[in-house]
C-alpha positions as CSV (number, residue, x, y, z in Angstrom):
1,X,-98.0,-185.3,-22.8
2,X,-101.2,-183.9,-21.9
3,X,-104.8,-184.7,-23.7
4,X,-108.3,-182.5,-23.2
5,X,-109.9,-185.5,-21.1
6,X,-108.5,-184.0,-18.1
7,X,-107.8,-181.1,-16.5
8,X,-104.1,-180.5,-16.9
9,X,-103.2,-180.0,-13.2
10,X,-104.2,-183.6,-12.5
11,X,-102.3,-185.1,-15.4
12,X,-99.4,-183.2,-14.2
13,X,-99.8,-184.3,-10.2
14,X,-100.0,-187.7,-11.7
15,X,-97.1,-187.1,-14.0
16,X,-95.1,-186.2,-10.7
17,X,-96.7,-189.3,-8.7
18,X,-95.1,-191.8,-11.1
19,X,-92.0,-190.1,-10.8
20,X,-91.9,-191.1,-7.5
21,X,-92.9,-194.6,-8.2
22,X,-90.2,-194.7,-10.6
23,X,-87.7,-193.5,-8.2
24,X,-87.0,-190.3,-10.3
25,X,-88.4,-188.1,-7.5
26,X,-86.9,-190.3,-4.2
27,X,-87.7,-189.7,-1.0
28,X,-86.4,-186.6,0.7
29,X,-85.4,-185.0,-2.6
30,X,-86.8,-181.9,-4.2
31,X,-89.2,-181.9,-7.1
32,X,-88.8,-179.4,-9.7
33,X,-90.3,-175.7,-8.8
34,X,-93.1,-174.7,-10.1
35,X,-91.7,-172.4,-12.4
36,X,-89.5,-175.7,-14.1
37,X,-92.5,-177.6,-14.1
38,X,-94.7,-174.7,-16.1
39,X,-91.3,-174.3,-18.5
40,X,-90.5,-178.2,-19.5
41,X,-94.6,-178.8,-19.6
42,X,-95.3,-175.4,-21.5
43,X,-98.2,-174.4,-19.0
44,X,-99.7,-171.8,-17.3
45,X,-97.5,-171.3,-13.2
46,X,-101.0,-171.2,-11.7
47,X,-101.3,-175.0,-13.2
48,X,-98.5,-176.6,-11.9
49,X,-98.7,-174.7,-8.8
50,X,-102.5,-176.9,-8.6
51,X,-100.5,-180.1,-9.3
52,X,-97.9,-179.8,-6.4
53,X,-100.4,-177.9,-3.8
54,X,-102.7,-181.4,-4.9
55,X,-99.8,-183.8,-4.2
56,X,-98.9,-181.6,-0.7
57,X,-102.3,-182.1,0.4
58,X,-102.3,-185.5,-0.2
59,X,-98.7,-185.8,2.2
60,X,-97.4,-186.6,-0.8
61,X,-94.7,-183.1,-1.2
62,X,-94.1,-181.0,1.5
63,X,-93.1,-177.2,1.4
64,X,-89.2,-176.6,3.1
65,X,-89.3,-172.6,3.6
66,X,-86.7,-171.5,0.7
67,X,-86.2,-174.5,-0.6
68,X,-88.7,-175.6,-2.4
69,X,-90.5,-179.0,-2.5
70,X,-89.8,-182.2,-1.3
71,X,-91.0,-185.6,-1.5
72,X,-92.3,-186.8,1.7
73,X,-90.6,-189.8,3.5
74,X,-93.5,-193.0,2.9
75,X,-94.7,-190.9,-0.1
76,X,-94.1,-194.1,-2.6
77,X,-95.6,-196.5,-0.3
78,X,-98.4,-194.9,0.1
79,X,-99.0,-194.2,-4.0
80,X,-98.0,-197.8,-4.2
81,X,-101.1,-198.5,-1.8
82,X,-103.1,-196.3,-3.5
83,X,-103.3,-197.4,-7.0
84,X,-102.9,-201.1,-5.5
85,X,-106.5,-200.6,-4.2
86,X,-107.7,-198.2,-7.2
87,X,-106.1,-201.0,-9.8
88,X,-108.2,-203.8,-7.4
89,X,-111.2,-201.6,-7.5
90,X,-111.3,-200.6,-11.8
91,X,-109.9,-203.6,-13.0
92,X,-109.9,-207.3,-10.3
93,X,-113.6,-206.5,-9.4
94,X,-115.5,-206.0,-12.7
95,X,-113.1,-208.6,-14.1
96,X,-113.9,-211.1,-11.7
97,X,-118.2,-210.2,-11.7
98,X,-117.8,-210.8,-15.9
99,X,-116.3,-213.9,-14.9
100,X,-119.0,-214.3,-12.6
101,X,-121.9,-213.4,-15.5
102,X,-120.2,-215.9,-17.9
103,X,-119.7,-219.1,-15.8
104,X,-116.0,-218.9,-14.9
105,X,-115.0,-219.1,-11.6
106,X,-112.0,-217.7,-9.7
107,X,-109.5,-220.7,-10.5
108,X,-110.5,-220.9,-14.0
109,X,-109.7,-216.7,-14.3
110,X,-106.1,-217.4,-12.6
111,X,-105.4,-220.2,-15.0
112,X,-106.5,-218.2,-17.8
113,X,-104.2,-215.1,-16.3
114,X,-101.7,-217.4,-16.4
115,X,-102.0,-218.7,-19.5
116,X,-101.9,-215.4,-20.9
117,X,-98.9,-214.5,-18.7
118,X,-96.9,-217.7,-20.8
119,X,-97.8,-216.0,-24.1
């Protein structure tokens, strides 16, 4: 699951934020404690505790005393927002200045999306 071009924590925290945009993780459920998380992913505690204390920080999780962690309620609206905007920013932009460069303009990129789409 995880490759060297990374640090590990981050591939894990976004292991666990696709869980929540699958609906694996919903929201108001626990996540898995660190512990299950270092066993299943064969890592070091310290790791996945970086992973989950990332995805807290971010309002993602939040910390129930004795319980464990939980996905925050708006957690998967707000990831959804996220990589909406990170998706526009690394792929629509430079996709749409290439277009630019090479003569194509905005119509002629959504027919070729389209066209593409059909395929």
């Amino acid at each position: 699951m995880f490759d060297e071009s990374r640090p590990i924590f981050q591939q894990l925290a976004e292991w666990l934020e696709d869980g929540i945009l699958r609906g694996d993780f919903v929201e108001g459920a626990p996540v898995p404690s660190i512990n299950e998380l270092a066993a299943f992913h064969r890592i070091n505690p310290a790791t996945a505790n970086r992973a989950v204390a990332l995805l807290s920080d971010a309002g993602l999780l939040e910390k129930r005393r004795g319980l464990g962690m939980f996905v925050t309620v708006g957690a998967r609206e707000t990831l959804l927002r996220s990589r909406q905007q990170e998706f526009a920013t690394h792929f629509v932009t430079p996709l749409l200045q290439e277009a630019g460069r090479i003569g194509l303009s905005r119509n002629d990129v959504i027919r070729l999306i389209e066209q593409e789409n059909q395929a």
